[in-house]
VOBA-1610 file (N, C-alpha, C; in pm, whole numbers, padded with zeros to 5 digits, always signed):
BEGIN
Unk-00400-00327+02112Unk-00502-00382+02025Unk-00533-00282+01915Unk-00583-00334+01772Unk-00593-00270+01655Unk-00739-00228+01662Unk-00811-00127+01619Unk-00932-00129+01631Unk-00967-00115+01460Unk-00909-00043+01361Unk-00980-00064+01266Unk-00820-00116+01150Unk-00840-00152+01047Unk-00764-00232+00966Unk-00791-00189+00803Unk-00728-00170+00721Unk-00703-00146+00598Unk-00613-00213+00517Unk-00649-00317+00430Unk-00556-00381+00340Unk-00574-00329+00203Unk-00463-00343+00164Unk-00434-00286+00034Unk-00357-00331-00069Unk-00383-00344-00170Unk-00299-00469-00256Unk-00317-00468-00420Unk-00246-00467-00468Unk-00219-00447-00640Unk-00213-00357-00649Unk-00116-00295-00616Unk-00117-00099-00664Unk-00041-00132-00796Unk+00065-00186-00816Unk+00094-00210-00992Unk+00171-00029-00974Unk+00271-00014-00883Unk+00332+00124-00934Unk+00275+00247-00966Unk+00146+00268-00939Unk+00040+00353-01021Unk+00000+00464-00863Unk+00089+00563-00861Unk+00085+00665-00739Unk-00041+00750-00729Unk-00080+00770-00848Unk-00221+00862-00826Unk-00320+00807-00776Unk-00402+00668-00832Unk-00448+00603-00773Unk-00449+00561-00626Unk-00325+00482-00619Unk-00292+00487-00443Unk-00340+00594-00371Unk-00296+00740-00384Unk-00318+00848-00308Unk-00501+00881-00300Unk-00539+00837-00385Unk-00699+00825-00383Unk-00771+00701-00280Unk-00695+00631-00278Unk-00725+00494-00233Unk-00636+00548-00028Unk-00570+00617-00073Unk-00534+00662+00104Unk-00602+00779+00157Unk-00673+00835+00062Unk-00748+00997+00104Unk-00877+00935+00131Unk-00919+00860+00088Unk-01036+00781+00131Unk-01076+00805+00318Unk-01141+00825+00378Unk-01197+00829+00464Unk-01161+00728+00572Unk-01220+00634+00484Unk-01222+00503+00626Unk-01051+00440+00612Unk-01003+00464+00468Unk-00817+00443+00507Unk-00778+00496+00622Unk-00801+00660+00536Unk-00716+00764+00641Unk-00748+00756+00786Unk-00866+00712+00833Unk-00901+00720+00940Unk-00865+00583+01026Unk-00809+00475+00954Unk-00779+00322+01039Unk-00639+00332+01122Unk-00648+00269+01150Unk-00551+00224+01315Unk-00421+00218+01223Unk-00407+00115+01122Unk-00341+00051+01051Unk-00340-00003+00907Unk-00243+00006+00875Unk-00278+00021+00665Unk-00199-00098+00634Unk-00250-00213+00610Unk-00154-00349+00557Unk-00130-00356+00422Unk-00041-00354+00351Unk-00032-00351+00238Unk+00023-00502+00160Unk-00016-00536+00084Unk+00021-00701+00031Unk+00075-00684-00111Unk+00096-00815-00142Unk+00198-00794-00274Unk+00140-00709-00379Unk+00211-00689-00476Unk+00205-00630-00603Unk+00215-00466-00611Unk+00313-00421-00516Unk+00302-00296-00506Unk+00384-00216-00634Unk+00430-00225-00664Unk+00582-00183-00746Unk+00575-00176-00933Unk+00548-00326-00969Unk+00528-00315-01130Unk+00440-00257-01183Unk+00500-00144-01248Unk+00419-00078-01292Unk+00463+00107-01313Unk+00430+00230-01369Unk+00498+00330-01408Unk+00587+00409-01267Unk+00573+00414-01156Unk+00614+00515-01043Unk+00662+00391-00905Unk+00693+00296-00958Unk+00770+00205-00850Unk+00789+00270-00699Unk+00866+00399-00715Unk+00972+00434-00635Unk+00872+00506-00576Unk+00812+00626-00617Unk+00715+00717-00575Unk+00613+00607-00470Unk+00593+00491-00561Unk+00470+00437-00446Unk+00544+00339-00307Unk+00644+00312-00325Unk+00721+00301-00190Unk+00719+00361-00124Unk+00803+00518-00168Unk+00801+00597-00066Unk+00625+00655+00011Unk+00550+00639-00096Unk+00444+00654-00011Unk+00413+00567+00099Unk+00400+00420+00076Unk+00375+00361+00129Unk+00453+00291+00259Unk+00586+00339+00281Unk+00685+00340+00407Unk+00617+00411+00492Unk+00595+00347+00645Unk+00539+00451+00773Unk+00517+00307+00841Unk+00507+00377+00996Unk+00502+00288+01086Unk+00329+00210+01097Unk+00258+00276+01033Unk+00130+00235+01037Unk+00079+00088+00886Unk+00213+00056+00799Unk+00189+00039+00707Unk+00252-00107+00651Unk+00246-00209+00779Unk+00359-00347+00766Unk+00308-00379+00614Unk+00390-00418+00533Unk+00388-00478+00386Unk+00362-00647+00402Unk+00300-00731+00393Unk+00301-00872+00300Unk+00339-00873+00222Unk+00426-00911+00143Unk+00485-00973-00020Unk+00427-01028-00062Unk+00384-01073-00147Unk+00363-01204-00212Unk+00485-01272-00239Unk+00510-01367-00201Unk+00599-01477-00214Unk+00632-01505-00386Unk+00544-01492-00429Unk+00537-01559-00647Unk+00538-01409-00683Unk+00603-01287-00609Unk+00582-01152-00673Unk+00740-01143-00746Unk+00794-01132-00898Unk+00839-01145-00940Unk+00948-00966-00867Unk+01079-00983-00864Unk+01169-00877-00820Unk+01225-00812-00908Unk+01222-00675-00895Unk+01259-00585-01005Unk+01431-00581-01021
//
């Protein structure tokens, strides 16, 4: 069982942000980090993947999320 939950969604490629948005407290501190579409378009694509790969971190797509 999950006890606490973190979704996360429109990062738009933008790594600095993200890393603010995961140093956060109640992120860093959840069970589990869900992440949903719109991760990618936008300046650091690659950088915010690799952040966002880990076993704590299943992705949603958006289905209408256009592919690079």
């Amino acid at each position: 069982m999950t006890g606490t939950v973190a979704v996360l969604s429109d990062i738009h490629g933008m790594l600095g942000p993200l890393d603010q948005v995961l140093a956060e407290p109640a992120v860093a501190s959840a069970d589990l980090v869900v992440v949903t579409g719109d991760h990618t378009w936008g300046p650091e694509p690659a950088e915010v993947l690799d952040r966002l790969v880990g076993p704590r971190r299943p992705s949603a797509p958006d289905p209408r999320q256009r592919r690079p």
